[in-house]
N, C-alpha and C positions, 0 to 999 in steps of 0.2 A: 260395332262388331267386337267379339272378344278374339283375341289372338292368342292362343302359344306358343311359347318360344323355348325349345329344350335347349338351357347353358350347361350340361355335363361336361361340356369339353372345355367350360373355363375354371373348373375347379384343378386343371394340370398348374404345377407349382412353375413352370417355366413354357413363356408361350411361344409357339411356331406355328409356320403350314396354319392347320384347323381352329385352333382356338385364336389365331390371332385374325384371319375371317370374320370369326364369329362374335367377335369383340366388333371389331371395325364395323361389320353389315348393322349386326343390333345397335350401337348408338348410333349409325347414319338414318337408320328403321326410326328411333324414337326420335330422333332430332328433325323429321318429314314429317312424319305423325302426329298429330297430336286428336285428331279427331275420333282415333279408335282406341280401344282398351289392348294392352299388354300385360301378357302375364307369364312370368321367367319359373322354368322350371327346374330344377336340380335336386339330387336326394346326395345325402351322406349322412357317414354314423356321426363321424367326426366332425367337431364346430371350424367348418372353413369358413365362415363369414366374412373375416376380412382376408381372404382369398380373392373372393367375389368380388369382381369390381362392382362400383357404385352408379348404379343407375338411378337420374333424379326424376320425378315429374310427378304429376297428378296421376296419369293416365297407364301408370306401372307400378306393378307389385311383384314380390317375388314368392311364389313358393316353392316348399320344400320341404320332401319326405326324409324321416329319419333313420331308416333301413343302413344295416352295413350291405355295401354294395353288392358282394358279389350272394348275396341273396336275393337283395331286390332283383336284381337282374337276370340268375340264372333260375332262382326259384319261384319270385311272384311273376316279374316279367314274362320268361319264359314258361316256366312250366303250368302255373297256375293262370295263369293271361289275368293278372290282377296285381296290383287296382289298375282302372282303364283311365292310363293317365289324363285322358283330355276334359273326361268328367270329373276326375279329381281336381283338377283345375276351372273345370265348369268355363269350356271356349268352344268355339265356333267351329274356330279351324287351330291347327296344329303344325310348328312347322319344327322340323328332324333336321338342325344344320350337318351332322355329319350321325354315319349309321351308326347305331348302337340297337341295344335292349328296349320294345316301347310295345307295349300292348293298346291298344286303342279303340274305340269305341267304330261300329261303322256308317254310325249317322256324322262323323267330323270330320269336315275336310280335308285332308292329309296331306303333307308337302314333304319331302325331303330332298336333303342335297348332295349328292355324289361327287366328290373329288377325285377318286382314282379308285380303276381296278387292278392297283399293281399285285395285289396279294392271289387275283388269279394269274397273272400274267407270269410270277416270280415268286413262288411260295418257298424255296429257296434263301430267299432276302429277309424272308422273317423269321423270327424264334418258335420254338416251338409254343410258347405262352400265347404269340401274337398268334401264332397259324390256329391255335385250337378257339381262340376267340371269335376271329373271324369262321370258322366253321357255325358255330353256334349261333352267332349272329342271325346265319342262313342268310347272305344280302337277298340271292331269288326272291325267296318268299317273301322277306322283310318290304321289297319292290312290290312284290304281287298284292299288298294290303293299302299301298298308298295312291293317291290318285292323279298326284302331278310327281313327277323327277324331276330336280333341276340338273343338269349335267355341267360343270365349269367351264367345259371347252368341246368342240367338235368331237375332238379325238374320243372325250371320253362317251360322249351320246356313242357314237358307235363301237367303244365296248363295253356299251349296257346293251343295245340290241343285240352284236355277234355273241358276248360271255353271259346272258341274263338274261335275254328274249323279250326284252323288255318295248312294248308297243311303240315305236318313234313316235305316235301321236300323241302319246301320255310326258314325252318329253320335251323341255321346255330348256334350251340353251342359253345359257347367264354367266356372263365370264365375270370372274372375280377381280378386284383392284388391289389398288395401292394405296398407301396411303400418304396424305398430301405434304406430309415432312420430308420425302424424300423425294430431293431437286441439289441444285449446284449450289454450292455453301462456301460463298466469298470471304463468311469470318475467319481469318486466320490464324487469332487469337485463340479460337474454339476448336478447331481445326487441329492447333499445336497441342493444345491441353489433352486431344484422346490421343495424339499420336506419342506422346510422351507416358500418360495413361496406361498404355498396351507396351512401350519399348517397341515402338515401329520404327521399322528401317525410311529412308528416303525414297526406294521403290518396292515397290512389292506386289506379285502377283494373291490378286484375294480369290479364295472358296468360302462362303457362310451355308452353312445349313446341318441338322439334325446327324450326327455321325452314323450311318447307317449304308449296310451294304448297298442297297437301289442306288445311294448318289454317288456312287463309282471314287471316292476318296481315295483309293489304293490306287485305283489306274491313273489319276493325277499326280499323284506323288512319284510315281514309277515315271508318268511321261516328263516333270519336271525334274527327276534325277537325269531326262535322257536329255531335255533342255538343254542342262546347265554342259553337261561332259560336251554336244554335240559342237553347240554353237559359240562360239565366242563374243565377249563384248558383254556377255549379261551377267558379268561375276557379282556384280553389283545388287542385282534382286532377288528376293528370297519371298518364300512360301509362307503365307498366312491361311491358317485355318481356323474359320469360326465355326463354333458350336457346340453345343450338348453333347454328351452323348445318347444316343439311341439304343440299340441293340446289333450281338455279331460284329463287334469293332474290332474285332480282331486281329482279320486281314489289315488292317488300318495300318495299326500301330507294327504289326509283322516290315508292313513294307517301309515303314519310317525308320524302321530300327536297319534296315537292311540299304538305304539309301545313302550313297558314295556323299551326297552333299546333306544327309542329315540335320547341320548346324544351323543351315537357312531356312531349313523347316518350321514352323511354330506353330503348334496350337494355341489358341486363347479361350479353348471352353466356349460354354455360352457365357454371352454379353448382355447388358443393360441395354433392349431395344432402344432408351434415346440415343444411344452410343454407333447402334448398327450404321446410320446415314451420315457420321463422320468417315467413318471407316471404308465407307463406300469410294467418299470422296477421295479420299486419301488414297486409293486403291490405282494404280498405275495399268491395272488389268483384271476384270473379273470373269472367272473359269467357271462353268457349271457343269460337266461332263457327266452328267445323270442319266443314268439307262432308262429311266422313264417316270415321266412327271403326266397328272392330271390335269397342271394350270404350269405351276411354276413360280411363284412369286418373285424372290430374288433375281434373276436375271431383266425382271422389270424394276425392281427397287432399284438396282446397278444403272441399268439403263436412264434411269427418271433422276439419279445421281452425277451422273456423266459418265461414269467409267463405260468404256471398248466392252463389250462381252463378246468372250466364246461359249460357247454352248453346244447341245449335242442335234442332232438332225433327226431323234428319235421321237416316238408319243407328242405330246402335244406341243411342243418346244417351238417345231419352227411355226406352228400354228398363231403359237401366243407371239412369239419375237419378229416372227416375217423376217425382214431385209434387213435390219436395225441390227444383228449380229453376225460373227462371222459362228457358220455351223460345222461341228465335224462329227464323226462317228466315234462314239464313246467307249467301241470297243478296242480301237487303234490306239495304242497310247503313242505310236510316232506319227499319228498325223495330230493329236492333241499338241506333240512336243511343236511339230512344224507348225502349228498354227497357233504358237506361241509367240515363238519367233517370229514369224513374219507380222505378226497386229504389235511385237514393240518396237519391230525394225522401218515398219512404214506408216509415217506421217501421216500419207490418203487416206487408209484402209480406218486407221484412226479416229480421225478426222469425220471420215464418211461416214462412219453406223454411229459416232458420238453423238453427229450432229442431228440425223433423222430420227433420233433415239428419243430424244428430249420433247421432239413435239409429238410422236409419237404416241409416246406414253399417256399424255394427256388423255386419250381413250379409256382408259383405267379408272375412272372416279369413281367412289364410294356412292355417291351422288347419284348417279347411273342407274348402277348396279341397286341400290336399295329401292329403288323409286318400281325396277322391275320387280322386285321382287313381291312388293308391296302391293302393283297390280294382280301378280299372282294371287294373293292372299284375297284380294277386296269382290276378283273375280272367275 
């Protein structure tokens, strides 16, 4: 059987969230497979080739249209429904890891996969660039052409049927992983070289992810200026922030600049993902105070790392994490601050979600998750 596999979201110069999914499921996909044909799709004007990561084997090829994007997209894709990518490709079945632009033929089996409807849920939290995209998109419709949905998590199957009407039968639940490097890292040696690397402190409460209003960055910053004032004993730890920026950072950087303990603050930008699972380790407490997630990655990377997570009691969070963190409401920054305090003040509390954390996590394999998906494709 021939397969597609739409990579547009690996041509982003810096990975997170969706492309780095769709890196990890596609070589766990090819690395199972070897008995079916694969064929990776992506268009640009520009030669991103070694962009691209390198997929090896017999049984895969890549193609690739030449179009400046926002034509192929808004003008062959959308307007003109041409070309019909599956038959440009000449596959069987098709599979959409995250929405975009795809006109398709209706004799091909169609798959795509849903991570989050937070753009209906908070259209607020995105730019007006991201809000008019997703308009055009149309997810409805773009659902009403395909014939399976994978949805990431519980939460999110049920807001495709309440925001999307989308058939629960037509939906197929597949929760995403982790990936197998991030676990407890005894080298020390290695260990000192990133903490040295970044000028990290001896403790530190860690945040990674995409700077973007949805992950509630300003209400952390505000609950660990209320930390530091409230409680005593914790002069000693400071704020690390990982990641990119996103879009609407605004409030971000407003409230760091406006924060009594500013100094303990730190961004570090995005990082070298082989870098992120030292940093985990190194992490004396990891924060995810996100008003609403699809799946969630990082608070499982934390977790499968050893670091304590808090997290929020929202969307899909306590779905993916269960018992294994402590949860609070992301819109309280003083119960954020108290449930800071008390996971560095007690040992148990510690102890308890580190240690169910670790075997936990094992549920998450690449392994798994591909193997699913793969039956979806085959049947």
């Amino acid at each position: 059987m021939k397969i597609g596999i739409d990579i547009r979201t690996l041509m982003d110069a810096e990975y997170s969230g969706v492309p780095e999914y769709t890196l990890n499921l596609i070589k766990e996909i090819l690395r199972l497979d070897s008995n079916n044909e694969y064929k990776l799709f992506y268009n640009s004007f520009a030669d991103l080739e070694d962009r691209i990561p390198k997929f090896e084997g017999n049984n895969i090829e890549i193609v690739k249209t030449n179009y400046p994007n926002k034509i192929f997209n808004y003008g062959f894709q959308k307007i003109l429904g041409w070309p019909k990518i599956d038959k440009f490709m000449d596959v069987d079945v098709f599979f959409l890891p995250h929405m975009n632009f795809a006109s398709l033929s209706k004799d091909v089996k169609k798959i795509i996969a849903i991570h989050d409807l937070s753009f209906l849920h908070y259209p607020d939290f995105f730019s007006l660039r991201k809000n008019i995209w997703h308009k055009m998109v149309n997810i409805k419709k773009l659902l009403g052409n395909f014939d399976k949905v994978v949805a990431v998590s519980e939460n999110t199957k049920k807001d495709l049927i309440e925001l999307c009407d989308v058939d629960p039968g037509k939906i197929k639940v597949i929760y995403s992983a982790i990936e197998k490097n991030y676990k407890k890292i005894e080298d020390q040696e290695k260990l000192t070289k990133i903490k040295n690397k970044y000028n990290l402190p001896d403790k530190f409460i860690l945040f990674l992810a995409t700077l973007e209003p949805r992950k509630n960055v300003d209400g952390l910053i505000q609950a660990f200026d209320i930390f530091q004032k409230k409680y005593s004993g914790f002069e000693s730890y400071e704020l690390i922030i990982v990641g990119g920026k996103g879009w609407k950072g605004r409030k971000i950087f407003e409230a760091w600049q406006k924060a009594r303990h500013k100094e303990k603050i730190k961004f570090l930008g995005y990082i070298k993902r082989g870098d992120k699972k030292y940093i985990y380790n190194l992490a004396s407490l990891f924060v995810y105070p996100s008003f609403y997630e699809g799946f969630g990655f990082p608070p499982l990377e934390a977790m499968a790392s050893g670091a304590p997570v808090i997290t929020s009691n929202s969307s899909s969070l306590p779905e993916v994490v269960k018992d294994n963190a402590v949860l609070i409401n992301p819109y309280d920054i003083n119960e954020i601050s108290e449930a800071i305090c008390q996971t560095l003040s007690n040992d148990n509390i510690r102890k308890r979600i580190s240690g169910s954390a670790l075997k936990y996590v094992e549920n998450f394999s690449w392994e798994k998750t591909a193997r699913e998906y793969i039956n979806l494709f085959l049947y």
